[in-house]
N, C-alpha and C positions, 0 to 999 in steps of 0.2 A: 187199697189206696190206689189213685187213679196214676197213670203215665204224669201229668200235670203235677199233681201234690207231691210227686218223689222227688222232679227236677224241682220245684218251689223249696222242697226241704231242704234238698243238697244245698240250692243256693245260697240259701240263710245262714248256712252253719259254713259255708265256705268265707261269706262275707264277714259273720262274724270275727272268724279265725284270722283274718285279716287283720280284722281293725286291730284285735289284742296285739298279733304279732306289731302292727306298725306305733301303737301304743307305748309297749316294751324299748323299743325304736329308738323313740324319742326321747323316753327318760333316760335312756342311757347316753344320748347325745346329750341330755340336759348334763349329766351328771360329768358329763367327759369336758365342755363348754366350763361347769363352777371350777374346774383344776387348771385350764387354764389360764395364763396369765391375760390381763385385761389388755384389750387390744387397745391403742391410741395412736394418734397421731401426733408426737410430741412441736410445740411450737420452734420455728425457727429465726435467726435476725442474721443477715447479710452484711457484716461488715467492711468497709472498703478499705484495703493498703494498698499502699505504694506499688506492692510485690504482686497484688490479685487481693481475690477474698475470699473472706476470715468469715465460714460459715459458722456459725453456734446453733447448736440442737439444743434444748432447752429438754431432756430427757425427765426433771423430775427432784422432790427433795435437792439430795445435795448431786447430785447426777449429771453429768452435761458430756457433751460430744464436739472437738471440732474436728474443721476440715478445711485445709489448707495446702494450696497447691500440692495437689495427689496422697496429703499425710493425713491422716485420722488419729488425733487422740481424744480418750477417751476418759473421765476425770469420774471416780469413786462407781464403776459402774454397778449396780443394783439389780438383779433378777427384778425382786418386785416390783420396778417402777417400769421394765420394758422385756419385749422378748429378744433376746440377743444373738437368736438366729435369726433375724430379720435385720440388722444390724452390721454394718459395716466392719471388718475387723482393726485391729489395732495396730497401729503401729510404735504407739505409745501410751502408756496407760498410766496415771497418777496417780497413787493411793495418802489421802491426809493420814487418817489414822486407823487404828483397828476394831475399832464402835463396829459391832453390827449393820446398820445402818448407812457404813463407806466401805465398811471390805464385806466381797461375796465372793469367793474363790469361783463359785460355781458360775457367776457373768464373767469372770478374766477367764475362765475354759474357754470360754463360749467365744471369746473376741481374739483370741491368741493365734499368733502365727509363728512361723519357725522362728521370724527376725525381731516378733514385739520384743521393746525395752517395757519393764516394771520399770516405777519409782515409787516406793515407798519410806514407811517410817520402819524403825528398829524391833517395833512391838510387833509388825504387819510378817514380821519374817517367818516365824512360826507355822503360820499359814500358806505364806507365798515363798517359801526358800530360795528362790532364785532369782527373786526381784532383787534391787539396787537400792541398796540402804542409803538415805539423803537423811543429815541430820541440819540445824536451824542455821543458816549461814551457807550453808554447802553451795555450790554452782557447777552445773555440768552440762554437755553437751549431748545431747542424743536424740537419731534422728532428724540432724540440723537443723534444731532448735536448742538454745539459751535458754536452762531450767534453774531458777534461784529458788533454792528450799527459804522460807520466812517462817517466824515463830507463827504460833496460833495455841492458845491457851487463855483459861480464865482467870481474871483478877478477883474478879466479885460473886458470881453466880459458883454454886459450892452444895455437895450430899449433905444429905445429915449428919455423917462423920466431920466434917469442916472441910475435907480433902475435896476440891474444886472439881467440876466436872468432865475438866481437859488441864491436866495440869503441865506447867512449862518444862521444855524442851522434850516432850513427847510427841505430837502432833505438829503437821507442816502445811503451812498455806503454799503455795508456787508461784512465781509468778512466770508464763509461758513468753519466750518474747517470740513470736510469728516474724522476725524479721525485723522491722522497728516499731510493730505494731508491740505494746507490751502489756498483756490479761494479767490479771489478779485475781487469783483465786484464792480466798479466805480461809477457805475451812470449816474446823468448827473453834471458833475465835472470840473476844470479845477486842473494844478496843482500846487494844491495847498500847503501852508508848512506840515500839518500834515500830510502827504505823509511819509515823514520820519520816523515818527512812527511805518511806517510797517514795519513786520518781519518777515520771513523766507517766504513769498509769491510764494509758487509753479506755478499758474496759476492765471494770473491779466487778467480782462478787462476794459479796458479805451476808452472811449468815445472821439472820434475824428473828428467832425462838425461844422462848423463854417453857423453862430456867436453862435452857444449856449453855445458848449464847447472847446475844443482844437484844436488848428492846429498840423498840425504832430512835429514841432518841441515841443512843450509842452508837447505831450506823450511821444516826445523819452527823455526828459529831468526829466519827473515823471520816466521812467521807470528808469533812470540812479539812479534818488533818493533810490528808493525800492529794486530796482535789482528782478522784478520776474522770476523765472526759464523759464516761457513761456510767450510769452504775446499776445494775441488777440485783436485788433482794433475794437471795434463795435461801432453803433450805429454813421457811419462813410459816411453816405447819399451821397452825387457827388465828396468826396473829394479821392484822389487817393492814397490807405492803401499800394500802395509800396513804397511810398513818404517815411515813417517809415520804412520799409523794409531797405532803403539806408542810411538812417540816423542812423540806429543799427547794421548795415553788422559790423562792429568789435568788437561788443559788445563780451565780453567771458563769460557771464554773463548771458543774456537774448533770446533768442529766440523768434523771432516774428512768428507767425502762419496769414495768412488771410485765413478768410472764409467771405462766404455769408453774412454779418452783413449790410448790406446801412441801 
């Protein structure tokens, strides 16, 4: 075999060994890429107070993020829906109930600091033992913010056993007040009477999923109750958030927003 034909062989078999090695490479990067969580950009809306603004992350399902003059809370937050090392930490974190779906021990790791407060429900403790049990009524202070624990439970929608699928005074909506700005966060809720009780509600979210919590005429009929200045749809999975849109188009009252929330 010629000086020529040795180096042309080597070179083949060197390239080859290449290719397979970078081949190998990439499947493993492919395989490493399917484990991680889905990268996004979650939507955001700039709220204006008196005090500064009331940024809201729009993170996902029932998931949301604010941020307000230098405080971050944090509301049901979800490995699934974000990565929570890229994520701001907490300084307050709200848990409605204990559904899979609102407690992830494993995202409150991830956002904790020495001085975050939990707020959770009774069931949630189990899991979180040193969060702060808020039961339906309660009011507290943490953080310097105004936390009113409110019901959130189902009337109608119900298992095949009959036993509903948020049963009352287990699960808590909140409402946050940012100063006089005052958010409403639903839950997982339908609408129910103590609805009425609410007041001056600048920014509401209400859960909109069937079977667990409402169909869009029940939100637009909560929202007629409370009248909030805006209102966001979340935690709102195949159901179609402009369904509400048409059902509130003459409201003079409320403003529906949709974002990203299934």
């Amino acid at each position: 075999m010629s000086g020529c034909a040795k180096v042309l062989r080597i070179s083949i078999v060197g390239l080859t060994v290449a290719m397979i090695g970078a081949t190998v490479r990439a499947a493993e990067q492919g395989a490493q890429n399917e484990d991680a969580p889905t990268q996004k950009k979650p939507q955001q809306d700039i709220i204006q107070t008196e005090a500064g603004d009331l940024t809201i992350t729009f993170i996902g399902h029932g998931t949301l993020m604010f941020g307000y003059r230098d405080k971050i809370v944090h509301v049901d937050p979800m490995s699934r829906e974000a990565d929570y090392a890229r994520l701001p930490k907490g300084d307050l974190v709200l848990i409605t109930h204990e559904h899979g779906d609102h407690l992830d021990p494993k995202a409150i790791d991830m956002i904790r600091k020495d001085q975050t407060k939990i707020l959770l429900t009774k069931a949630c403790v189990e899991k979180i033992p040193d969060g702060t049990v808020m039961k339906n009524g309660d009011t507290v202070t943490a953080c310097g913010f105004k936390i009113e624990a409110v019901p959130a439970y189902n009337l109608i929608h119900k298992q095949p056993d009959g036993q509903p699928f948020h049963p009352k005074g287990s699960g808590n909506g909140y409402v946050v007040n940012f100063d006089k700005t005052r958010v409403y966060v639903g839950g997982d809720t339908e609408n129910i009477p103590e609805m009425s009780q609410l007041k001056k509600i600048d920014v509401a979210f209400l859960p909109m999923n069937l079977p667990y919590t409402m169909t869009p005429e029940m939100v637009a009929e909560a929202a007629k109750t409370f009248e909030p200045r805006i209102l966001y749809p979340y935690h709102y999975g195949q159901t179609d958030p402009n369904m509400l849109v048409n059902l509130l188009k003459d409201s003079q009252k409320t403003e529906v927003r949709i974002r990203k929330m299934q």
